[in-house]
C-alpha positions as CSV (number, residue, x, y, z in Angstrom):
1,X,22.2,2.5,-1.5
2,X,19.9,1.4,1.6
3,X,20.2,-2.1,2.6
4,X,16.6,-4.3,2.1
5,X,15.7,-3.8,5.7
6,X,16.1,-0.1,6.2
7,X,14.0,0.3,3.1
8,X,11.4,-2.6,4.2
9,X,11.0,-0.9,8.0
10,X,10.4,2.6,6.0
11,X,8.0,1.0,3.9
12,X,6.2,-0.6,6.4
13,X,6.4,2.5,9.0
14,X,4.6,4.7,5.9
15,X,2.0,1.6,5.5
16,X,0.8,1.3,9.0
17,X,-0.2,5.1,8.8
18,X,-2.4,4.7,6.2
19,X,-5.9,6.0,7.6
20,X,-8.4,3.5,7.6
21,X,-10.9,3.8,4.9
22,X,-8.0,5.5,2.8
23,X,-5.4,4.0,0.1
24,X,-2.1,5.3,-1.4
25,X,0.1,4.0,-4.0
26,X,3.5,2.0,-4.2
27,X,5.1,5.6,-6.2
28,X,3.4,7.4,-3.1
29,X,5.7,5.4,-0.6
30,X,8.8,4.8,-2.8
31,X,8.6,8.9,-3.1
32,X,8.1,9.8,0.5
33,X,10.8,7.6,1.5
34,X,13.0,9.0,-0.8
35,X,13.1,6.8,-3.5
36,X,11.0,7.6,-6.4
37,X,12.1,5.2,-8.5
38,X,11.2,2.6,-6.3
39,X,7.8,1.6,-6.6
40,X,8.0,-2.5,-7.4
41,X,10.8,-2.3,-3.8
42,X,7.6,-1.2,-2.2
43,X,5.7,-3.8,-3.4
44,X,8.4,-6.5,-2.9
45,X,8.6,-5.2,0.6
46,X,4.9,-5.4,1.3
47,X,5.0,-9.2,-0.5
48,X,7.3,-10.1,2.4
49,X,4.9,-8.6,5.7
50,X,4.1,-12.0,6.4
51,X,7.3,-12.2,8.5
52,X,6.9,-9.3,10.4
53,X,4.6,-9.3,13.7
54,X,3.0,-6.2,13.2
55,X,0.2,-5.3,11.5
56,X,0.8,-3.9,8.3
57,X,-2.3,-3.1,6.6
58,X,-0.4,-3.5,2.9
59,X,-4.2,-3.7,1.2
60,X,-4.6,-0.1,1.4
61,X,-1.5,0.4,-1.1
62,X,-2.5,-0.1,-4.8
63,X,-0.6,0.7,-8.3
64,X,-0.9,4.0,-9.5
65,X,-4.1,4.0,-11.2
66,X,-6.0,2.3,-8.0
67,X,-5.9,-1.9,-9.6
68,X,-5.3,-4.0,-7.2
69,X,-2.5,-5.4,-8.2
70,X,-1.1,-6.7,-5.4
71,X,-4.2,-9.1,-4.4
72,X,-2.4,-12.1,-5.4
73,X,0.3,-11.5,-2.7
74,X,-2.5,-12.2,-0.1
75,X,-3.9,-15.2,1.5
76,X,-6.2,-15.8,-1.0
77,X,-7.3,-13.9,-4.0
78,X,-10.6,-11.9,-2.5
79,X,-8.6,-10.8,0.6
80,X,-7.6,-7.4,0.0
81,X,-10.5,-6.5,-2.0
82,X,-12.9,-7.9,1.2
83,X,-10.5,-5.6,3.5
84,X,-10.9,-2.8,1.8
85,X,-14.7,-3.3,1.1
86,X,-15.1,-3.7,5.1
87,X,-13.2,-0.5,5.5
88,X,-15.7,1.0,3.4
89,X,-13.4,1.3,0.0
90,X,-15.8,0.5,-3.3
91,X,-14.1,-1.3,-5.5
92,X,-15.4,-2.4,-9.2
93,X,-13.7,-4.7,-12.1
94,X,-10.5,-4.3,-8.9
95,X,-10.4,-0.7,-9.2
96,X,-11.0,1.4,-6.5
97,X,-13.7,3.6,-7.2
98,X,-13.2,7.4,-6.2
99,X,-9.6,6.6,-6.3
100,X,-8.6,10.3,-6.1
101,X,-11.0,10.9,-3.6
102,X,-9.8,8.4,-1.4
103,X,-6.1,8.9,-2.2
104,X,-3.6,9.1,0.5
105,X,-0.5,11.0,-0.1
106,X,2.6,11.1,2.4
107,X,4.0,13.2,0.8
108,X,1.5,15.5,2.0
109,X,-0.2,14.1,5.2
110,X,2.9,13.2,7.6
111,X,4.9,16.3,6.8
């Protein structure tokens, strides 16, 4: 098993490749980094960016069906919906509209 911060740096080297404008999911990570069953690690790992010094843009990543779940891990409540709004993302009821369109897979892109 991978110690916390080789998985956290993987997760956070897949995050900060997300194209702008784009999302993926926490299964999309935890599967390209070669641990499908993974998903909540990815999301505990994004939870704890504040104490890296990079940007990690961790509002691009959403739950499977494109809720943003994670928007309560942010500075305030609005902030990852208002990022992803300003990156062009439409989001209603905090669901990201033309989730499939938008979907980012790594799997796929950084082979």
């Amino acid at each position: 098993m991978m110690n916390n911060g080789n998985f956290f740096q993987k997760v956070y080297n897949v995050t900060r490749k997300i194209p702008c404008g784009r999302i993926t999911t926490y299964g999309a990570i935890a599967k390209f980094i070669g641990s499908p069953q993974s998903s909540r690690m990815v999301g505990w790992a994004l939870n704890n960016i504040s104490y890296s010094e990079d940007i990690i843009p961790a509002h691009r990543v959403v739950n499977r069906i494109g809720l943003l779940t994670g928007k309560h891990h942010f500075r305030y409540e609005t902030l990852m919906q208002e990022l992803l709004e300003s990156e062009g993302v439409k989001i209603k009821d905090d669901k990201i509209v033309n989730f499939k369109k938008l979907f980012w897979d790594p799997s796929k892109e950084l082979i």
